[in-house]
N, C-alpha and C positions, 0 to 999 in steps of 0.2 A: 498594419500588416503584422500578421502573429509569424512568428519566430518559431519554426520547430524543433531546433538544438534548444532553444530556450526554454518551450513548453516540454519535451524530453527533461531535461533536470529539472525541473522545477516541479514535475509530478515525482521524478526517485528522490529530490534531496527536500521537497515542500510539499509533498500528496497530501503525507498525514494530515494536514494543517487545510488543503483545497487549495494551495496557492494555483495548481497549474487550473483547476478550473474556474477562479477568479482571472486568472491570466486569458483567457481563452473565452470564458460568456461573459464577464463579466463580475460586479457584484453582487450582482440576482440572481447568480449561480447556485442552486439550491441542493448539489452536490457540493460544494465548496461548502456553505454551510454546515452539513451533515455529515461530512467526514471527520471532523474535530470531537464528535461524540464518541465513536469507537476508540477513538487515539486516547482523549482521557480515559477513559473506564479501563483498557489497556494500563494507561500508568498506574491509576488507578489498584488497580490489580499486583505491578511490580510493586508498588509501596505496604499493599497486606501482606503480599508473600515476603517482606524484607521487613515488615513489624512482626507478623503473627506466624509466620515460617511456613515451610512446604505444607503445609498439612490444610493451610485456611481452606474449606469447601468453595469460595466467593475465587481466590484470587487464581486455579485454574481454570476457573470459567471466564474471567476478567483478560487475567495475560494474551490468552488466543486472538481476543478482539485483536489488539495490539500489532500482533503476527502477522493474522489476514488482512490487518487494512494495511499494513506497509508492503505486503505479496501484492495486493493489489494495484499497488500504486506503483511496484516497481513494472509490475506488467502494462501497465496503463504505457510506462514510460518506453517501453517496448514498441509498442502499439504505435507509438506516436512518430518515434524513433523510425520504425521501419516502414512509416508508412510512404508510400509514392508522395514527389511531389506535386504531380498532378491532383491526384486525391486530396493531399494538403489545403493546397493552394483552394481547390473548388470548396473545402468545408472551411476554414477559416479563414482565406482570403478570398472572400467574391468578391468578382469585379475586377481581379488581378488574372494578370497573363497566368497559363497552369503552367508555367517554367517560371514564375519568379525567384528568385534567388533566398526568399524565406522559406521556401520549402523545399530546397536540394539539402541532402543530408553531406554533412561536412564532418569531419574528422572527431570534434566533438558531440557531434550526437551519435557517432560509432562507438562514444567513451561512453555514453549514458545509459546505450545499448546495453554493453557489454556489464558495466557497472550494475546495472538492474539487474539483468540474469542472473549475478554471480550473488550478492545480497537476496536479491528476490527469493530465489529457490531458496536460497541455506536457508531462511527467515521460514520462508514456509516450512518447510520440513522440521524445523526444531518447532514451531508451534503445533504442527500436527502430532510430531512426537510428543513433546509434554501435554496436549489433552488428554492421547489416551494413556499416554501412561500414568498420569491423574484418576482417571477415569476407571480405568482398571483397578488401580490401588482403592481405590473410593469401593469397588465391590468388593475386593476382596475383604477390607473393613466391614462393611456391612454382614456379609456371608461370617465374617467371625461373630459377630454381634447375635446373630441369630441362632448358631448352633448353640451359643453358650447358654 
């Protein structure tokens, strides 16, 4: 029986990594897999931009990874968070009454809710921000290059 306060945090405090989707299909989860690649290139990224400074071309393209897939994960845990336990129940526990008692939302998946949205958003918004304002900078470098 899957647990959805459990799968709830375990996708906002273990996305990046796929725990909640090894929690939920399995180990042949090939999202759980493939999310750990964005997450490195991400660190990846904080560590050019904190050797080679703001300016590395690689680590504003890299960082953002980082950004979206933890947005992503907190929404995930939204998702999961608010879903019916009817709905629950029928995709992660067939076979189970649709009022089992692993898919009523309890006061802790209220926390992971809330938790998510409040990190999720900021997280997006400051990776959106530092792409373009990367990005912009990056032209306006260029457009000086060329006039000169």
């Amino acid at each position: 029986m899957k647990n959805k306060t459990l799968a709830a945090w375990l996708a906002f405090l273990g996305g990046p990594l796929g725990l909640h989707c090894f929690y939920l299909r399995g180990i042949a989860s090939l999202p759980g897999w493939l999310l750990p690649i964005p997450t490195a290139l991400g660190v990846y990224g904080l560590e050019r931009a904190r050797m080679y400074g703001m300016d590395d071309a690689w680590s504003w393209v890299l960082v953002p990874l980082l950004g979206f897939t933890i947005a992503g994960c907190a929404l995930t845990a939204i998702v999961y968070g608010l879903m019916t336990p009817e709905k629950w129940n029928a995709r992660y526990n067939a076979g189970a009454p649709l009022d089992a008692p692993q898919g009523r939302t309890q006061w802790l998946t209220i926390g992971a809710v809330v938790l998510a949205l409040l990190f999720g958003s900021t997280i997006l918004m400051a990776s959106i921000a530092f792409s373009f304002q990367r990005y912009f900078e990056y032209q306006v470098e260029e457009g000086r290059k060329i006039s000169q």
